[in-house]
C-alpha positions as CSV (number, residue, x, y, z in Angstrom):
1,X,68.3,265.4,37.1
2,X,67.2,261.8,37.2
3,X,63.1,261.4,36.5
4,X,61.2,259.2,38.6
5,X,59.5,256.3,36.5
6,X,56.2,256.5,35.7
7,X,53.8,255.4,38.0
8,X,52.0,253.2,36.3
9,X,55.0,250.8,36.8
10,X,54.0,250.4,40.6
11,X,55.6,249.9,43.8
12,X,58.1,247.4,42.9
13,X,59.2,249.2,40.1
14,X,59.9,252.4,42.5
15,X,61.5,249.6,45.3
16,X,63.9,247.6,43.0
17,X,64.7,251.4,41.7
18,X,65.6,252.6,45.6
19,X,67.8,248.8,45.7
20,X,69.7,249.5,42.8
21,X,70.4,253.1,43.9
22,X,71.9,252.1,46.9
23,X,73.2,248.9,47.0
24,X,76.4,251.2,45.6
25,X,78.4,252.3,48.6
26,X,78.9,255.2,47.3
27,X,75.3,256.3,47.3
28,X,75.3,256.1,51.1
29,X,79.1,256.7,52.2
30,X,81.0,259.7,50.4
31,X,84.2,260.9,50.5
32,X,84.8,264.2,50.5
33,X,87.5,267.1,51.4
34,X,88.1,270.9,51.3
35,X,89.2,273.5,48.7
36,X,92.7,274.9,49.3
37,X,93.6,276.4,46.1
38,X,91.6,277.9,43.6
39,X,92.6,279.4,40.1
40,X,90.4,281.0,37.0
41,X,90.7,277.2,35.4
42,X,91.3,275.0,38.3
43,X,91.0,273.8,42.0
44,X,92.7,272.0,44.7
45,X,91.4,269.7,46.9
46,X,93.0,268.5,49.9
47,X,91.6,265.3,51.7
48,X,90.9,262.9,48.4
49,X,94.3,261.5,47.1
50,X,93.3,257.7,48.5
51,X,90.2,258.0,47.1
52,X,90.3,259.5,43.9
53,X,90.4,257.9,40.4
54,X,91.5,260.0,37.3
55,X,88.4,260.7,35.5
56,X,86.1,260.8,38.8
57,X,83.8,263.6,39.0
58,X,82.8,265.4,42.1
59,X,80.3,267.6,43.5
60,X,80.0,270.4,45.7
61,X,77.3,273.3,46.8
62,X,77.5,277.1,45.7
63,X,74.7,279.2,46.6
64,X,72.5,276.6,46.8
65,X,73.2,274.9,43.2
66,X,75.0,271.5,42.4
67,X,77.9,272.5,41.0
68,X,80.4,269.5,39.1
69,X,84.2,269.1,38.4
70,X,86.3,266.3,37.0
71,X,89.5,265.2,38.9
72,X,92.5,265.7,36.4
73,X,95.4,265.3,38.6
74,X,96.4,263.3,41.2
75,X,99.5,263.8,44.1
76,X,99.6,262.6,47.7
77,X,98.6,265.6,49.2
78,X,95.9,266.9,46.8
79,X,94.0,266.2,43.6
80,X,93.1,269.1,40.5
81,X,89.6,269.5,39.8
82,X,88.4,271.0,36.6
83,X,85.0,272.3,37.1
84,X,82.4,271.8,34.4
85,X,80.4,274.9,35.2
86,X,81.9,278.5,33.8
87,X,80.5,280.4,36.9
88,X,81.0,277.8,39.3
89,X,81.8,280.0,42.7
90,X,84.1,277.8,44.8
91,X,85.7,279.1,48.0
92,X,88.4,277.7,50.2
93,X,87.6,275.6,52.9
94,X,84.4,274.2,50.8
95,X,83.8,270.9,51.0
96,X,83.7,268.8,48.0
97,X,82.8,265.2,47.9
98,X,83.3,262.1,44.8
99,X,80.7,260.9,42.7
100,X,82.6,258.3,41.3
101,X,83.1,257.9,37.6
102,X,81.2,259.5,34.8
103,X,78.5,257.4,33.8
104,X,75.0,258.5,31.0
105,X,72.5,255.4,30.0
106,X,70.4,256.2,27.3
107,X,66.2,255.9,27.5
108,X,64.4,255.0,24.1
109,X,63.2,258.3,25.0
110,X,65.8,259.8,24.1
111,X,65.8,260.0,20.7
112,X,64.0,263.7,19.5
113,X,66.4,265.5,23.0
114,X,69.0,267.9,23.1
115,X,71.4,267.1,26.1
116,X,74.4,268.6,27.2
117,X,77.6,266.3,27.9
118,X,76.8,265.9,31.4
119,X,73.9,264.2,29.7
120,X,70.9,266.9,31.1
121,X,68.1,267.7,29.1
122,X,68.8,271.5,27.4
123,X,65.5,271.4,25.8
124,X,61.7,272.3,26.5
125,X,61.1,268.6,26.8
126,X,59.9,266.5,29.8
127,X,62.8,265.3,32.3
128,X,64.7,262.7,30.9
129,X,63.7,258.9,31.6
130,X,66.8,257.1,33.0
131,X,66.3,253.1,33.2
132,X,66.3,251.2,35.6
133,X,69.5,249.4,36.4
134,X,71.2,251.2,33.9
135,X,74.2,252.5,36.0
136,X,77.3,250.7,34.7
137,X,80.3,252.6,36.3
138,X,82.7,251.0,34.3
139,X,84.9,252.5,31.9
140,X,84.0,252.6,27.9
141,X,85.5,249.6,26.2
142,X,86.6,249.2,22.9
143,X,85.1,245.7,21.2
144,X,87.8,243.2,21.3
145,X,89.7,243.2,17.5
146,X,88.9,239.6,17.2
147,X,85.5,239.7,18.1
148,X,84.7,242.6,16.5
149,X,82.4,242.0,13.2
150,X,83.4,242.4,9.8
151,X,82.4,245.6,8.0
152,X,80.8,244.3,4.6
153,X,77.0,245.6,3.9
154,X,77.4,249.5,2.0
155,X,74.8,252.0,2.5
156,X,73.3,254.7,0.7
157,X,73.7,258.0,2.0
158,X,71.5,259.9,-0.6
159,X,74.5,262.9,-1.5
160,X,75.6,261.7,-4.9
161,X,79.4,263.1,-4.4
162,X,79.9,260.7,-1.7
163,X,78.1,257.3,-3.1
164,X,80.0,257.7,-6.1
165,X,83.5,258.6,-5.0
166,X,84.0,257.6,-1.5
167,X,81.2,255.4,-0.5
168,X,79.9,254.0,3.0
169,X,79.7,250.9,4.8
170,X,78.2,250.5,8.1
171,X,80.5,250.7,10.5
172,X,82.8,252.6,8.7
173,X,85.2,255.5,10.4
174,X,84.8,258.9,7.9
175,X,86.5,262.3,8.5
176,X,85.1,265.4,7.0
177,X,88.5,267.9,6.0
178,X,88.0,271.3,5.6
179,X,88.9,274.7,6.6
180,X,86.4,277.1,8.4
181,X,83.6,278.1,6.6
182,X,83.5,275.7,3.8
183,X,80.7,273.8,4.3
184,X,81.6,270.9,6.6
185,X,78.3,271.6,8.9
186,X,76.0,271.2,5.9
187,X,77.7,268.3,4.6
188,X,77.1,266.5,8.1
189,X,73.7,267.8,8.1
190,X,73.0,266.1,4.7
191,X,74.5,262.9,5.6
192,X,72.5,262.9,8.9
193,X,69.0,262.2,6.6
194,X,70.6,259.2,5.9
195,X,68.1,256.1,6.1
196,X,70.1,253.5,7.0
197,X,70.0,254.0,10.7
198,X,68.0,253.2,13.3
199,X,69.2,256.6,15.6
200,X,71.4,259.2,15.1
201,X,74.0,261.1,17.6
202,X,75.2,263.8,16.6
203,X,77.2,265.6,18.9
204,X,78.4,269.6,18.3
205,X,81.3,270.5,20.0
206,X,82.7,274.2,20.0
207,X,80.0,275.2,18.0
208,X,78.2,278.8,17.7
209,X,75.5,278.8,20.3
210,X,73.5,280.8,17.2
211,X,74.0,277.5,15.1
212,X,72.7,275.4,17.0
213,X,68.8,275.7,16.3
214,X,69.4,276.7,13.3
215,X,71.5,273.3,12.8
216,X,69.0,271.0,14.5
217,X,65.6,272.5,13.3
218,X,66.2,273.9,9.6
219,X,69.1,271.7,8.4
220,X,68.4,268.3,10.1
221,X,64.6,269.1,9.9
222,X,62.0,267.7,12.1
223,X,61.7,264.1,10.2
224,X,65.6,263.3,10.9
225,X,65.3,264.9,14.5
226,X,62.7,262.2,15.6
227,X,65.5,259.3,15.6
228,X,68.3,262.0,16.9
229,X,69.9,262.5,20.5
230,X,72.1,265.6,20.0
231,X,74.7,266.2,22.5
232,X,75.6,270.2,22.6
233,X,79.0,272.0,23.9
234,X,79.1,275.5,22.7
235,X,81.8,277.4,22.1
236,X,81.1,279.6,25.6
237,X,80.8,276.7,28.0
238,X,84.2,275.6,29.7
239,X,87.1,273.6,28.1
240,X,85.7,270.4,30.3
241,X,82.3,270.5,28.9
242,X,84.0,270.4,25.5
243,X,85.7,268.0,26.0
244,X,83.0,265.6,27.7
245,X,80.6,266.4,25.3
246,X,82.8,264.1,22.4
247,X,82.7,261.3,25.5
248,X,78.8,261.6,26.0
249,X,78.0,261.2,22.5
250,X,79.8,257.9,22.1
251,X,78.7,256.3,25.2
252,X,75.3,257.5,24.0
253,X,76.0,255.6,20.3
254,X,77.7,253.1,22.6
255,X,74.6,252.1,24.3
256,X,72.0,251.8,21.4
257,X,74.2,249.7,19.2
258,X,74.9,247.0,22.0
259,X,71.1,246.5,21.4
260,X,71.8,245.7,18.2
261,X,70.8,248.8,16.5
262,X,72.8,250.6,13.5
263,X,74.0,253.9,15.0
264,X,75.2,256.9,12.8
265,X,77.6,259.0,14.9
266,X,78.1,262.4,13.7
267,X,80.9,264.7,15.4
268,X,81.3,268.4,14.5
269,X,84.1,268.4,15.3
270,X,87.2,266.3,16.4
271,X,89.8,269.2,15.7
272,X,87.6,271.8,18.7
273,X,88.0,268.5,20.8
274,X,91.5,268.4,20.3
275,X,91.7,272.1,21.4
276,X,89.6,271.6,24.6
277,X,91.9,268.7,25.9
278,X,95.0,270.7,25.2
279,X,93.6,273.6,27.1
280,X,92.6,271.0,30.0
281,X,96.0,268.9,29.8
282,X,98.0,271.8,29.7
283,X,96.5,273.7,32.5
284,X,97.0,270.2,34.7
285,X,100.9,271.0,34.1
286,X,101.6,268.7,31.2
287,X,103.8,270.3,28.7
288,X,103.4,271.1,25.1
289,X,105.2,268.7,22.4
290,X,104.0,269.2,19.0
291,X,102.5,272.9,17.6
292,X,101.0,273.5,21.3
293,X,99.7,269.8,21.5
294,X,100.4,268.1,24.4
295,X,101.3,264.0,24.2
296,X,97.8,263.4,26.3
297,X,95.6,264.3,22.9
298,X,97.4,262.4,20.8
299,X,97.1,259.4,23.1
300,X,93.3,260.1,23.7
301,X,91.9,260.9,19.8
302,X,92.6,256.8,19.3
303,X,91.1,255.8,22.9
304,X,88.1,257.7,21.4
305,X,87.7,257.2,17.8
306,X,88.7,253.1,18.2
307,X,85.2,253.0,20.0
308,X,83.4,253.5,17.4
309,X,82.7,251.0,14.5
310,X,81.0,247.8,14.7
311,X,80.3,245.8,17.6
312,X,80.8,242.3,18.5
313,X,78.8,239.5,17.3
314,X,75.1,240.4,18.0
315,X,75.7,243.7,18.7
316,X,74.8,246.5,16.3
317,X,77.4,249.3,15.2
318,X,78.6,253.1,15.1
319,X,79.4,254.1,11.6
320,X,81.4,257.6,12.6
321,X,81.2,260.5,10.3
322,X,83.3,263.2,12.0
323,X,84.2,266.7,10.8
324,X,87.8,267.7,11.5
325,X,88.9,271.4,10.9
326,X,92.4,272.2,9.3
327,X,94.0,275.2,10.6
328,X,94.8,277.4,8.3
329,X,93.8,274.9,5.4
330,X,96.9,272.8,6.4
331,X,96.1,269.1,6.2
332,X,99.3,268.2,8.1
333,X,98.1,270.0,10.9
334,X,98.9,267.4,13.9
335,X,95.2,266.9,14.6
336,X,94.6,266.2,11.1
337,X,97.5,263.8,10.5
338,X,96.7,261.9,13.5
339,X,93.3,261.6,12.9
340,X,93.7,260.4,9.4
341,X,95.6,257.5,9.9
342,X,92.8,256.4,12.6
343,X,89.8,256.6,9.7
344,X,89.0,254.4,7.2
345,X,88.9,257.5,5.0
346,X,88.4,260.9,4.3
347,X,86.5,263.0,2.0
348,X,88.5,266.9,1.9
349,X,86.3,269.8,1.3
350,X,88.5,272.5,-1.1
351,X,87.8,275.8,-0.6
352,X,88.6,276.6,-4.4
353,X,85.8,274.6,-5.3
354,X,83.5,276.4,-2.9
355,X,84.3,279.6,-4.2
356,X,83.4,278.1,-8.0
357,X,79.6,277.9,-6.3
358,X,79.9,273.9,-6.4
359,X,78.0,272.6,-3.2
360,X,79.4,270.3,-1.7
361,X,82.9,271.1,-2.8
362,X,84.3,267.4,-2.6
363,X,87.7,267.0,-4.1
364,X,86.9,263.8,-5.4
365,X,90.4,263.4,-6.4
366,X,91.7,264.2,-2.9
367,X,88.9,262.1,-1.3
368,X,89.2,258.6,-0.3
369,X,86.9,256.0,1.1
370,X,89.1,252.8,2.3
371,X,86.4,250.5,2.2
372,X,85.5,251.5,-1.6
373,X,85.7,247.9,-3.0
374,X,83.3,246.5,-0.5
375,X,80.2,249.1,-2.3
376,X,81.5,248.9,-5.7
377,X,81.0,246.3,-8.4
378,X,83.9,246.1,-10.8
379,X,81.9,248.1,-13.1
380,X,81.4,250.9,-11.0
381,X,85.0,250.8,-9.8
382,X,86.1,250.6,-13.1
383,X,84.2,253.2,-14.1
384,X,85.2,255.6,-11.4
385,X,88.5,255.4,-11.9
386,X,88.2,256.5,-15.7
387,X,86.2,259.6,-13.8
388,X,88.8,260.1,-11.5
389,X,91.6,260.4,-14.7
390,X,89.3,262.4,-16.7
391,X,89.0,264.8,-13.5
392,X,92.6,265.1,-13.0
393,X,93.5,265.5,-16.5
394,X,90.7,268.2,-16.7
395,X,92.5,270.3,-13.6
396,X,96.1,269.5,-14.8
397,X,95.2,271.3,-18.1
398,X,92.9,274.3,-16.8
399,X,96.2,276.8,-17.1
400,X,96.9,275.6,-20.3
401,X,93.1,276.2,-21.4
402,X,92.6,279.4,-20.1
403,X,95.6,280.6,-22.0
404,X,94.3,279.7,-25.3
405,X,96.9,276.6,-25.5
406,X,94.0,273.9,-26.2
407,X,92.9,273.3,-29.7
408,X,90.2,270.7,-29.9
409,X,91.2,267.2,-31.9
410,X,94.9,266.7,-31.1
411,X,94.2,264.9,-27.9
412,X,90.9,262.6,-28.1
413,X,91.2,262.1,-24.5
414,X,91.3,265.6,-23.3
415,X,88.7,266.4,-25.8
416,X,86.6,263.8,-24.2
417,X,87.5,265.3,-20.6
418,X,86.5,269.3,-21.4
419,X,83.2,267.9,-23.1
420,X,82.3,265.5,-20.2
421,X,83.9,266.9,-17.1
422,X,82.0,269.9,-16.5
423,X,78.6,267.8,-16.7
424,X,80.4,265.5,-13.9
425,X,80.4,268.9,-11.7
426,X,77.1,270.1,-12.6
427,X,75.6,266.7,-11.5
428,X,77.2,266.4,-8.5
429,X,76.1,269.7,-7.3
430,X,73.1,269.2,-4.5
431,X,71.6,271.3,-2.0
432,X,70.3,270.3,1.8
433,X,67.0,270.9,0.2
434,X,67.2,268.5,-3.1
435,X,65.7,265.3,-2.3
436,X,68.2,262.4,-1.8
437,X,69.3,260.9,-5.0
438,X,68.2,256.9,-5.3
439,X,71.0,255.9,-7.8
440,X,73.7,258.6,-8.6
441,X,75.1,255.8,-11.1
442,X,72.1,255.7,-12.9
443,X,71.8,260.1,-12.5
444,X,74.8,260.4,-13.9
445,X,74.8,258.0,-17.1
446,X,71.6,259.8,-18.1
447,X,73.4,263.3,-17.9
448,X,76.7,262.2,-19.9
449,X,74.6,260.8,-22.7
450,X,71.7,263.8,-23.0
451,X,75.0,265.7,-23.2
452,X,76.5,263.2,-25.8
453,X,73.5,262.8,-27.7
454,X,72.8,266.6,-28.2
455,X,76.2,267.2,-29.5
456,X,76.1,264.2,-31.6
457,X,73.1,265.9,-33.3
């Protein structure tokens, strides 16, 4: 719960604390109201219709704990409370009472926590430090399009498949695309040593409860966790909590970069948010419309994902790199195809490559970064593209090859690609334990010619 300030701040600190705590109405006079219906997934609630907002959260006691629920649904008669809490024991005729809307101001403090998306300390930490004054109650919103800063100044992000092929800017909107088990954890994990930033977010949603230390103390290491707040929703915790957890972490980013900070938001991942807002959508009674989806998730991945990116004028920004899993490895999946066209690129993790051993398995042909032109100079886009053809004419041949059907000389081009191509592979291979690469340009140059010059002699 909320930590007292410290002392040392004196009495007026602790009195203009007390003022701003209750000058809200809502602090002092609550409304409240009884259960009347109660299923596995659900409640009712009788007695808040003319109070309640969509979105609100209330409160109510069960055997002596605080126990929290989001109102979903709204009639004249009743409202449908999804509870946050998996053992939550409500019973009819329990009063409940409004908190009003959701609201989580970041501390500097912060930075080095593990919170869950109710914004509560999970860790072995001290009690979280909440500012003073910092209680907005407003809704998130999304910088105005015209005041909105241009994205322009790229970044380096230290794995060599994604500077070369689909680099960053700040501010930029990535998606991850992969199936299950490929590698898309690692690949965030990597990008998350990034430099550039002055705090991360990283937010795990649907996750492996086992994965998460593992995630946070091996793979992010300690020297990355010291500018991190991660936001956690396991797999086990209710459909509620998954789905919050995506809305912590952005109000969390949302806060540091309208201080003017650069913020790298990391989301693993969009497509388990998706899935916890159908389950909480559907269960309100709104019906299915496309592979299960209901219209509500397809309405909420923009309302989400537009939040992100840079700020206005003297604010800071979010640069968004957010893993999305393909059911099935389809990449029309409706999650995926909705999400794509809300990006500014995406970089698609094949499964065929990660069975070939190459870490990380970046299609670069399949991989796109939309704001490309604003890292590269002509030369490097020039030169990427001749990559790009030598890959593809490399991959459109391997049947061919493997059959016996290539005889060297005919084709100085494809001669050029089976020589050069697998050096391309070998140097974009990189571990979560190789140091950053400084200039993957400059890496990569040296290797094609060592393997030029020893053939040449």
């Amino acid at each position: 719960m909320d930590a007292p300030l410290p002392n040392a701040d004196g009495p007026l600190t602790a009195l203009e604390c007390a003022y701003l705590r209750f000058r809200d109405p809502r602090h002092i006079v609550r409304h409240g109201g009884r259960i009347c219906e109660i299923t596995p997934v659900h409640y009712r609630v009788r007695g808040l219709s003319r109070a309640a907002r969509l979105g609100d959260i209330v409160s109510y006691r069960a055997q002596g704990v605080e126990c929290r629920g989001e109102i979903v649904r709204i009639s004249a008669e009743d409202v449908l409370v999804a509870p946050y809490e998996a053992d939550a024991e409500a019973a009819l005729g329990q009063p409940v009472f409004t908190a009003g809307p959701f609201d989580v101001v970041p501390h500097e403090s912060w930075r080095g926590r593990v919170i869950d998306a109710l914004g509560r300390a999970i860790d072995s930490g001290p009690p979280l430090i909440r500012p003073p004054g910092g209680t907005r109650h407003e809704q998130p919103r999304t910088p105005a399009a015209l005041r909105r800063q241009r994205v322009t100044q790229p970044f380096m992000t230290g794995v060599r498949a994604i500077d070369l092929f689909t680099p960053l800017c700040h501010g930029q909107r990535m998606g991850v695309f992969a199936g299950s088990g490929v590698g898309k954890s690692t690949l965030l994990a990597m990008l998350a040593k990034a430099e550039a930033f002055d705090t991360v977010v990283v937010a795990m949603v649907g996750e492996r409860g086992r994965e998460v230390r593992e995630f946070l103390e091996d793979t992010i290491g300690e020297k990355s966790m010291a500018k991190t707040v991660a936001v956690i929703a396991t797999s086990d915790e209710t459909a509620m909590m998954r789905r919050r957890a995506a809305d912590t972490a952005m109000r969390v980013a949302e806060c540091f970069r309208d201080r003017g900070e650069r913020v790298l938001l990391i989301l693993d991942s969009v497509t388990r948010y998706a899935h916890a807002a159908r389950q909480v959508t559907i269960g309100a009674g709104e019906p299915p419309v496309a592979r299960g989806y209901p219209a509500s998730v397809f309405t909420d991945l923009p309302k989400l994902l537009e939040r992100a990116g840079p700020g206005e004028n003297g604010q800071g920004s979010i640069t968004a790199i957010l893993s999305v899993l393909v059911d099935g490895d389809d990449h029309n999946d409706p999650v995926a195809d909705c999400v794509r066209g809300i990006l500014d690129g995406h970089v698609v993790l094949d499964r065929a490559i990660a069975e070939q051993g190459r870490y990380p398995p970046v299609d670069p042909l399949a991989s796109i970064s939309r704001l490309a032109d604003r890292a590269w100079t002509p030369d490097k886009r020039l030169l990427i593209q001749r990559l790009k053809a030598m890959i593809a004419r490399f991959e459109e041949t391997r049947d061919i090859r493997l059959l016996g059907g290539f005889q060297a000389g005919l084709d100085p081009e494809l001669d050029q690609a089976v020589r050069q191509v697998p050096v391309i592979y070998e140097a974009l291979r990189q571990s979560p334990g190789d140091p950053p690469a400084a200039d993957p340009f400059a890496e990569l140059a040296a290797r094609l010619k060592t393997k030029e010059t020893s053939r040449d002699g």
